[in-house]
VEXTORTOR-752968 format. One record per residue (C-alpha): chain; x negated, y negated, z. Coordinates in nm, 3 decimals. Each point is the difference from the previous one (the first is absolute). Layout:
<recs>
<cadena: A	xx: X	yy: Y	zz: Z>
...
</recs>
This chain:
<recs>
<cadena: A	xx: 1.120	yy: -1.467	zz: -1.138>
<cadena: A	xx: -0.233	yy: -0.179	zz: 0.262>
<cadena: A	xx: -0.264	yy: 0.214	zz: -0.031>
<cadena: A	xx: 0.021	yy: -0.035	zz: -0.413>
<cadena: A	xx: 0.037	yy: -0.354	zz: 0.031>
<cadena: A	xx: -0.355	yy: -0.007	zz: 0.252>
<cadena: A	xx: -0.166	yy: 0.232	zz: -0.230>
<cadena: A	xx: 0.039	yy: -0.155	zz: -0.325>
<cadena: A	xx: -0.152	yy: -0.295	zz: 0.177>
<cadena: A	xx: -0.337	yy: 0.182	zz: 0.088>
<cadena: A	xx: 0.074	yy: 0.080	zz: 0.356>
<cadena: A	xx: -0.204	yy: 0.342	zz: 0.046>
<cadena: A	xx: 0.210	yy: 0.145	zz: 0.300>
<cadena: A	xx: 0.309	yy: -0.066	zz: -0.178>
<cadena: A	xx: -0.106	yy: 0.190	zz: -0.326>
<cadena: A	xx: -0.149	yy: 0.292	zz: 0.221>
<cadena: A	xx: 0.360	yy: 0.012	zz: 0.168>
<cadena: A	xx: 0.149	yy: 0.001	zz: -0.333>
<cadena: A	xx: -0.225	yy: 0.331	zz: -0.099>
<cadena: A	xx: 0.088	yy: 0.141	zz: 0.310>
<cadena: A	xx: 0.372	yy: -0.004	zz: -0.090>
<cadena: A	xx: -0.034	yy: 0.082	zz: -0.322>
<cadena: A	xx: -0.263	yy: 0.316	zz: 0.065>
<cadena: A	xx: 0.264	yy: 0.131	zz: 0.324>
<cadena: A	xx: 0.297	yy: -0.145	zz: -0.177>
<cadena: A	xx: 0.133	yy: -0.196	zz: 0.334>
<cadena: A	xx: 0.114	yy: -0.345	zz: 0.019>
<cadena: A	xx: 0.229	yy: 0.030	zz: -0.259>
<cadena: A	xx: -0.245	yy: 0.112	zz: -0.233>
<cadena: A	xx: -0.023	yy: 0.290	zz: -0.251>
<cadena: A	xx: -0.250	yy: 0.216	zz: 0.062>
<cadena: A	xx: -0.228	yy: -0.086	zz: -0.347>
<cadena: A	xx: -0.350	yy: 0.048	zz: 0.048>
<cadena: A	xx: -0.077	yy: -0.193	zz: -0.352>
<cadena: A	xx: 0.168	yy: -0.285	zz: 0.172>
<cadena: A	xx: -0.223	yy: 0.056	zz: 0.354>
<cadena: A	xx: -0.290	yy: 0.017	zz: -0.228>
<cadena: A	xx: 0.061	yy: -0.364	zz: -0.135>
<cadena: A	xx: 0.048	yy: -0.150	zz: 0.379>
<cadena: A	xx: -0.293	yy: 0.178	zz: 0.100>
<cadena: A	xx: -0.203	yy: -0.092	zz: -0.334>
<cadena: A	xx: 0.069	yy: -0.374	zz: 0.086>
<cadena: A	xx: -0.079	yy: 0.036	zz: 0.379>
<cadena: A	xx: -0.320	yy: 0.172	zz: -0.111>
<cadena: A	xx: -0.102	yy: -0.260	zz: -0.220>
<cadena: A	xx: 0.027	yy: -0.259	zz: 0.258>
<cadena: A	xx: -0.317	yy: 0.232	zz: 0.204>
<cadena: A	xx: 0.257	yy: 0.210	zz: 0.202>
<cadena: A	xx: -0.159	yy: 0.322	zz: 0.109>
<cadena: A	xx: 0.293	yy: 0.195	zz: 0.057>
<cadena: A	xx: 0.146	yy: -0.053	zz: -0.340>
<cadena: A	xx: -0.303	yy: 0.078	zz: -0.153>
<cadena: A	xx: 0.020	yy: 0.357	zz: 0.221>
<cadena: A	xx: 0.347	yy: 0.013	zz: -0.106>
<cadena: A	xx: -0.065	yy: -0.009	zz: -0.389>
<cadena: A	xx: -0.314	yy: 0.216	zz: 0.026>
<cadena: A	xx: 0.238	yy: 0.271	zz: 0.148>
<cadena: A	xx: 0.303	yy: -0.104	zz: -0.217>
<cadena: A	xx: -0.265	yy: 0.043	zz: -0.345>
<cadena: A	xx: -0.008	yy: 0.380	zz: 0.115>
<cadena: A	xx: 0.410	yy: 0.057	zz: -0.025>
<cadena: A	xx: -0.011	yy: 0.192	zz: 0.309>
<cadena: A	xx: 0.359	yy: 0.219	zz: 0.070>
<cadena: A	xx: 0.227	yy: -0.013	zz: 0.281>
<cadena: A	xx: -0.151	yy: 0.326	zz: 0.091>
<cadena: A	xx: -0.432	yy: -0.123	zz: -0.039>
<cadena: A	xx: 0.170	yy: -0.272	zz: 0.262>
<cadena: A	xx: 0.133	yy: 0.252	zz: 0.215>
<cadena: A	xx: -0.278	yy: 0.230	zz: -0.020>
<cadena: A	xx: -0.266	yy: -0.360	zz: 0.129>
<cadena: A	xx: 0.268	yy: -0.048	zz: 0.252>
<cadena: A	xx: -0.049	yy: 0.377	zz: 0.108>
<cadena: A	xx: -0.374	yy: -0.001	zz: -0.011>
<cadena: A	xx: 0.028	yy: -0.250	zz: 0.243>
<cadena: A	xx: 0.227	yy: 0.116	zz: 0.244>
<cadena: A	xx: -0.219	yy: 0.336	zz: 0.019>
<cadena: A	xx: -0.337	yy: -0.205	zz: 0.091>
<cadena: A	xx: 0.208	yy: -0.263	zz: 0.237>
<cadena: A	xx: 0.166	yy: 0.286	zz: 0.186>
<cadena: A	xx: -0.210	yy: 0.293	zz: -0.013>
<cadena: A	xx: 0.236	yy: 0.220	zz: -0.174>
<cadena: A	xx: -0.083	yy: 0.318	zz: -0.207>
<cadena: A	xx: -0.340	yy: 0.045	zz: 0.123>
<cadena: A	xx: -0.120	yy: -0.357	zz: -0.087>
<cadena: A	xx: -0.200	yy: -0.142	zz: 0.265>
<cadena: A	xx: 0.163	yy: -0.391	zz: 0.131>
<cadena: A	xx: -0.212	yy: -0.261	zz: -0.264>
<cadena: A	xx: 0.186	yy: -0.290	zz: 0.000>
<cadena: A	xx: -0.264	yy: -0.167	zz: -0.221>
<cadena: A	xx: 0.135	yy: 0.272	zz: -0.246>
<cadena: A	xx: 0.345	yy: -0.053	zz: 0.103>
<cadena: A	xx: -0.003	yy: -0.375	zz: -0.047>
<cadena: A	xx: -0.170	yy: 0.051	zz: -0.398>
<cadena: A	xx: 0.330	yy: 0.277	zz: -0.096>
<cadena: A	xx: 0.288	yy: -0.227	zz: 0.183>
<cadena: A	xx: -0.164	yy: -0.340	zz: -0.157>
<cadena: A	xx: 0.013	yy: 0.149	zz: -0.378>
<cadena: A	xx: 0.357	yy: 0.156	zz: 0.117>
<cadena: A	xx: 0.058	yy: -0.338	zz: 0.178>
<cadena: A	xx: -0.048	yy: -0.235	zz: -0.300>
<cadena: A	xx: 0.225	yy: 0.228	zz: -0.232>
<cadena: A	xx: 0.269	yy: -0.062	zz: 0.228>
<cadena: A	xx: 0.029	yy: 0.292	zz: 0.209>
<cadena: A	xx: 0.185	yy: -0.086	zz: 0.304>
<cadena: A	xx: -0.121	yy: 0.271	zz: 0.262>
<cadena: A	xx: -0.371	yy: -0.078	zz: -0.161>
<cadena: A	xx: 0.114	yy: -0.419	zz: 0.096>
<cadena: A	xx: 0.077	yy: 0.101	zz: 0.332>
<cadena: A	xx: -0.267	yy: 0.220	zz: 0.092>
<cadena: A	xx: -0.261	yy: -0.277	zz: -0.164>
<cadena: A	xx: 0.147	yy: -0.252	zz: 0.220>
<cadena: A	xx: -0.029	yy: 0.238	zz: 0.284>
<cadena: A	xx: -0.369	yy: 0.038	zz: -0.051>
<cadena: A	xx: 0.000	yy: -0.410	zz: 0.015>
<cadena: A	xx: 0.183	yy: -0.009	zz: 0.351>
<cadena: A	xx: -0.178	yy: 0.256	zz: 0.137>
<cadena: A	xx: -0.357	yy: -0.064	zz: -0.187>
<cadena: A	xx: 0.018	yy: 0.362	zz: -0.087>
<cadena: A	xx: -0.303	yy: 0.024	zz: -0.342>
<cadena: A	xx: -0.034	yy: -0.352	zz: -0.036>
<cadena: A	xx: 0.039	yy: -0.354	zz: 0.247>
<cadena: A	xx: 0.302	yy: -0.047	zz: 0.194>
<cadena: A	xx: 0.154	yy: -0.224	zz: -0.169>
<cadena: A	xx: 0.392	yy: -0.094	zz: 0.134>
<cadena: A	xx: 0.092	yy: -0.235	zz: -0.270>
<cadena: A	xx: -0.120	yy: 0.246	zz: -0.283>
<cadena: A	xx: 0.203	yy: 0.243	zz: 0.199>
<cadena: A	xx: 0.320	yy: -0.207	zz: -0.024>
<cadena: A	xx: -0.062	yy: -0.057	zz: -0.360>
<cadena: A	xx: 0.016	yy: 0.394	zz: -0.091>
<cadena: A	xx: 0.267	yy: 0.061	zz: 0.276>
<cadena: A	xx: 0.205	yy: -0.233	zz: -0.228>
<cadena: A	xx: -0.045	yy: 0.140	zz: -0.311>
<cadena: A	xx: 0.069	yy: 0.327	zz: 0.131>
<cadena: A	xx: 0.307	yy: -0.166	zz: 0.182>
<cadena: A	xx: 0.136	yy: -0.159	zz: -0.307>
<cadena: A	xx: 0.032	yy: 0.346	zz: -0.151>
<cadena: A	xx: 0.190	yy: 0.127	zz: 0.294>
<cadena: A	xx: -0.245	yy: 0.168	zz: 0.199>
<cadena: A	xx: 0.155	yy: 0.041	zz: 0.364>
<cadena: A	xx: -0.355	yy: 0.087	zz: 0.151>
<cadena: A	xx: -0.185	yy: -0.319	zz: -0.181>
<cadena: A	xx: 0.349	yy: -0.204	zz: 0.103>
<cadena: A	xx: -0.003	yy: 0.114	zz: 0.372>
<cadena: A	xx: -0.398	yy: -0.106	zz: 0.010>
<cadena: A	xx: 0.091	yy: -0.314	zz: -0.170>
<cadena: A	xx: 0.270	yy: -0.112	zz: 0.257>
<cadena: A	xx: -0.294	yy: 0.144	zz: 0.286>
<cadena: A	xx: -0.194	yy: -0.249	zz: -0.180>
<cadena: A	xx: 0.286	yy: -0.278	zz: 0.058>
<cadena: A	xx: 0.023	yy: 0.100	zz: 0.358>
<cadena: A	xx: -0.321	yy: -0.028	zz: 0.131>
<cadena: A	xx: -0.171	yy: -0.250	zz: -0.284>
<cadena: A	xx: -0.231	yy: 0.179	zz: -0.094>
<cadena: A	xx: -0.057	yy: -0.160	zz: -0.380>
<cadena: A	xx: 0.276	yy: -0.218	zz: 0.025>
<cadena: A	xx: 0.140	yy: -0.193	zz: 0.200>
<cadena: A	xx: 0.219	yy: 0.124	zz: 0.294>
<cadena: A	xx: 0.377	yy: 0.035	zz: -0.105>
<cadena: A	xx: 0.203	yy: 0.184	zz: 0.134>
<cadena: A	xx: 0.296	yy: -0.048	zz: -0.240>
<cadena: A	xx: -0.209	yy: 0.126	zz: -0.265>
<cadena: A	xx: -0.108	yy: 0.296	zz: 0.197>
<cadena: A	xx: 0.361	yy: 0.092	zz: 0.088>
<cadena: A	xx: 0.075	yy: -0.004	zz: -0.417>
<cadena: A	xx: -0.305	yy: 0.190	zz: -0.064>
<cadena: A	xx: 0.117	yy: 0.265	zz: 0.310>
<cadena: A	xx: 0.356	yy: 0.027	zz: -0.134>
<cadena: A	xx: -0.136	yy: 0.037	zz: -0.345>
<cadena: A	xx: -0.195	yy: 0.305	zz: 0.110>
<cadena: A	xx: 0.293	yy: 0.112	zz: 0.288>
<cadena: A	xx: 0.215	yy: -0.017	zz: -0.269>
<cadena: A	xx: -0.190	yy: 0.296	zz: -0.213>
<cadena: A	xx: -0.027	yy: 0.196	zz: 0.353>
<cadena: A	xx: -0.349	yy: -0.113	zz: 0.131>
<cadena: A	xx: 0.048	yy: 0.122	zz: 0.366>
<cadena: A	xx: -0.263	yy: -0.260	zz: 0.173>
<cadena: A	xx: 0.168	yy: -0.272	zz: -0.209>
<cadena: A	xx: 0.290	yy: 0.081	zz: 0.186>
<cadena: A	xx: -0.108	yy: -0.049	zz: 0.282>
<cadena: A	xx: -0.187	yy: -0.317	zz: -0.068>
<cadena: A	xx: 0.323	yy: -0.122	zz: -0.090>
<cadena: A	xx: 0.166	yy: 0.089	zz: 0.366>
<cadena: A	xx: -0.348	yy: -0.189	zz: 0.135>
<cadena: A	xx: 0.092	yy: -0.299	zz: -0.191>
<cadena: A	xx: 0.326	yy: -0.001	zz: 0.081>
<cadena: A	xx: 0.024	yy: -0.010	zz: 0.358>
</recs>
């Protein structure tokens, strides 16, 4: 309801949120990709590069499985697998297409490429930013590097209460190092 409420009054990060939810179907959202489109469409329109990515891709109807397939493509150049020489200039172009659709291993991964300046600039608030998308969707590994990210401040500012949600989050799905993070915390 907030974010509707920013959107409608031109407030770009709002409306990108909103396409997020609606393209993932989190937040509360249903997933509706004609309803992500018009978010993005009005993001775009205010000179938002992203959005404008976002359509581009969107205007191509990719499937669940052309997603999967980026998100694979990727994971074979940024780990080396099946014969594929390490390129994470490769990797970062198959997780960002992934990324933008909404695939949250691709989300993580991207953001991992930020923190670690892995293809592109290190980058720790661009790093958060994926982390949480990826997050919001339940991902224990982008959770557990989002409440690292709490710990230590590295894109935000230190908190550990926010770490120990993000940690639990993760523990919670059975992220072993999350667990122990949690027992660090705690003492």
């Amino acid at each position: 309801k907030c974010y509707t409420t920013a959107a409608e009054k031109g407030l770009v990060a709002a409306q990108m949120k909103l396409g997020d939810c609606y393209l993932t179907g989190t937040c509360g959202a249903q997933k509706n990709t004609t309803d992500a489109a018009k978010w993005y469409q009005m993001a775009a329109n205010q000179g938002d590069g992203e959005a404008t990515e976002i359509l581009q891709l969107l205007s191509n109807k990719p499937t669940s499985r052309d997603i999967n397939r980026w998100y694979q493509t990727g994971d074979k150049y940024y780990h080396g697998n099946n014969g594929v020489k390490i390129d994470y200039a490769e990797a970062i172009k198959w997780y960002r297409k992934a990324a933008l659709m909404g695939h949250a291993d691709a989300q993580n991964y991207f953001g991992v490429c930020y923190d670690h300046g892995r293809g592109l600039n290190e980058d720790d608030v661009e790093a958060v930013k994926w982390f949480r998308k990826a997050a919001a969707q339940g991902d224990k590994y982008a959770q557990y590097n989002l409440g690292w990210c709490y710990q230590y401040g590295q894109g935000v500012t230190k908190n550990l209460t926010e770490a120990k949600k993000w940690y639990q989050k993760a523990a919670d799905k059975g992220h072993e190092s999350a667990k122990k993070k949690l027992v660090e915390l705690n003492q």
